[in-house]
Kinemage of the C-alpha trace (Angstrom):
@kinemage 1
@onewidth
@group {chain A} dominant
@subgroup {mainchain}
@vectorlist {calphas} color= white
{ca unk a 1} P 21.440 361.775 21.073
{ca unk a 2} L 24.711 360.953 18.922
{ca unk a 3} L 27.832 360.185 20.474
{ca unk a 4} L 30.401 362.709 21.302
{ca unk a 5} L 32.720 364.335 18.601
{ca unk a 6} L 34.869 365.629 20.361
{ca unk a 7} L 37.450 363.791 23.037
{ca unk a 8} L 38.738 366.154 25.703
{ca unk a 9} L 41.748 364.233 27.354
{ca unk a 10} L 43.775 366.666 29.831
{ca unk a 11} L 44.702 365.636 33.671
{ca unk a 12} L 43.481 368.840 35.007
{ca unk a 13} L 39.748 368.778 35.495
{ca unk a 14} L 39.418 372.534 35.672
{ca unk a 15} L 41.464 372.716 32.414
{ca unk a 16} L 39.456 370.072 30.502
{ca unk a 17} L 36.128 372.085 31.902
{ca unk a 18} L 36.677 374.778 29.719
{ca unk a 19} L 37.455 373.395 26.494
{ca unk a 20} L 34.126 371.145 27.015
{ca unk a 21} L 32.624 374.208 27.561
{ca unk a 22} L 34.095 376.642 24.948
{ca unk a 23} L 32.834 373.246 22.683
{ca unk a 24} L 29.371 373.372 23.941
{ca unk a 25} L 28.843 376.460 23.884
{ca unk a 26} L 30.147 377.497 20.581
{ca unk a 27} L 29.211 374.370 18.881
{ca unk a 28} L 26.712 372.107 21.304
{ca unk a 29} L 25.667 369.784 18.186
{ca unk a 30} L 29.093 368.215 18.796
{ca unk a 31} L 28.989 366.701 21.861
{ca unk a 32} L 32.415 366.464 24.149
{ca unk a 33} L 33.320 363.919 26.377
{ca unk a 34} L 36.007 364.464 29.048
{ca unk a 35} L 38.765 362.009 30.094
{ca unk a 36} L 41.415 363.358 32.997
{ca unk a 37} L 42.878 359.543 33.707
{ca unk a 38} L 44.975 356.882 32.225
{ca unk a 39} L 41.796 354.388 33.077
{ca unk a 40} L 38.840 356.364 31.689
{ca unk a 41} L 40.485 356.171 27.462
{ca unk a 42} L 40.283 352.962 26.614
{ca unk a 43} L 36.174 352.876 28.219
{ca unk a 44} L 35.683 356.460 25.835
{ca unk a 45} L 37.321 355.117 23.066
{ca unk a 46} L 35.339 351.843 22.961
{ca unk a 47} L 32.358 354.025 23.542
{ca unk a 48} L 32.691 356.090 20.910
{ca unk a 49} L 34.759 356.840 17.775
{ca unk a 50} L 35.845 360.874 18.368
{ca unk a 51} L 36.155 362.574 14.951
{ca unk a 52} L 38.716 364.870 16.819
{ca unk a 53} L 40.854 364.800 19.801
{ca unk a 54} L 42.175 367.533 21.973
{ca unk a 55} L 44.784 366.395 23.960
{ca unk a 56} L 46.974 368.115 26.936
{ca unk a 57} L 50.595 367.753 25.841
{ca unk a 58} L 51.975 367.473 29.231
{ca unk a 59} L 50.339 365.017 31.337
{ca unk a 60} L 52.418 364.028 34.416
{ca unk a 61} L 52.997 360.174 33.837
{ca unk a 62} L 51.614 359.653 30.836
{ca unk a 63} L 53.159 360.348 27.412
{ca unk a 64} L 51.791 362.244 24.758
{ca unk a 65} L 52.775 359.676 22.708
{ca unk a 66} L 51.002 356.854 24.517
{ca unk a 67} L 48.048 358.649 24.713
{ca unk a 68} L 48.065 359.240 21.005
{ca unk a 69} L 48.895 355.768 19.767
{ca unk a 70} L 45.770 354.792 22.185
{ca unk a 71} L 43.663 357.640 20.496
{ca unk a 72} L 45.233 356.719 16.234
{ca unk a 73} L 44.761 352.677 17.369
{ca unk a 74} L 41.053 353.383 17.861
{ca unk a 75} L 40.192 356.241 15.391
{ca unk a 76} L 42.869 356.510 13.146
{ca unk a 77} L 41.019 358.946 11.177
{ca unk a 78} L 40.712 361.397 13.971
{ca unk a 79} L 41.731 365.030 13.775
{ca unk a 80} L 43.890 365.754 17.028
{ca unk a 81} L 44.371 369.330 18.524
{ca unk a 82} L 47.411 369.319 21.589
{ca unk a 83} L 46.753 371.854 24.046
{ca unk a 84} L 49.470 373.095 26.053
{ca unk a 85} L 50.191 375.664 28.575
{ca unk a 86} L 53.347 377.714 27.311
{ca unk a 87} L 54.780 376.886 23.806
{ca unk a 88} L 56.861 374.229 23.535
{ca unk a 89} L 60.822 375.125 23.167
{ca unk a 90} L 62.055 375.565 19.719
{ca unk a 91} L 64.109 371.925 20.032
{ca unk a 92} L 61.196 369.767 21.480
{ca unk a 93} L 60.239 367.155 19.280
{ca unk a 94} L 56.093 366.861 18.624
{ca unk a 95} L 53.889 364.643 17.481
{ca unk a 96} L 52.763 365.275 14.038
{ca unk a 97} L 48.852 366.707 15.028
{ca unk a 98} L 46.423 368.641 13.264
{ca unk a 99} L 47.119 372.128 15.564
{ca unk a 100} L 48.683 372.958 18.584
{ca unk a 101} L 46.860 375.815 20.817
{ca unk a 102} L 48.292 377.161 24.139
{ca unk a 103} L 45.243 377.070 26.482
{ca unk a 104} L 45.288 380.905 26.747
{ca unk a 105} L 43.877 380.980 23.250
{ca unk a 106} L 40.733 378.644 24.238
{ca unk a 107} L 38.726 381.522 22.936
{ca unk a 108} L 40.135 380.721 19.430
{ca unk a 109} L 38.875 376.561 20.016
{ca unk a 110} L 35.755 376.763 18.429
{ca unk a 111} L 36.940 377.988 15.067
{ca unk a 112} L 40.013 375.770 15.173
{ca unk a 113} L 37.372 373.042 15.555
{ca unk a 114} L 34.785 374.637 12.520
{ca unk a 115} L 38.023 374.233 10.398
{ca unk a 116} L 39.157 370.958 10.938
{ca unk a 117} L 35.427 369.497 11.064
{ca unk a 118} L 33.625 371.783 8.519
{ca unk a 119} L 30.242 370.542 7.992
């Protein structure tokens, strides 16, 4: 079996659950591997290189920033989605990223995901 595509990083289990399985189901050739702590990215990353990244954009304690430098450092050539609850004010300052999709909209993952990985 190849190593996961996809990198699900997102501190609420229940949250991270359903993109892995919006992934899986839509697209289970990927593979997805979840990561809902500080301690578990570094082990993933060295694990595997993710082709893209979907990353919560408001984890409690640990930057968005952080987590991306983490994610760039290892696989600098991986496509990063952030996921977020509401939408971000109109003055809050992002990371440059690939997409941003509020997790109401999981439905539209999968073809976010065909479109930044096509083939």
């Amino acid at each position: 079996m190849a190593p996961p595509a996809v990198l699900v990083i997102d501190d609420d289990p229940d949250d991270a659950e359903l993109a892995r399985l919006a992934l899986e189901e839509a697209l289970p050739a990927l593979g997805v591997r979840v990561v809902t702590r500080r301690e578990q990215l570094a082990p993933a990353l060295a694990a595997a290189t993710p082709r893209l990244v979907l990353c919560d954009l408001n984890i409690p304690g640990w930057p968005c920033d952080e987590i991306l430098a983490s994610v760039r450092a290892s696989a600098p050539a991986a496509r990063v989605v952030l996921l977020t609850g509401a939408p971000p004010p109109g003055d809050a300052v992002l990371p440059v990223v690939d997409a941003l999709l509020l997790k109401d909209r999981l439905p539209d993952l999968p073809a976010l995901v065909r479109r930044l990985l096509p083939g």
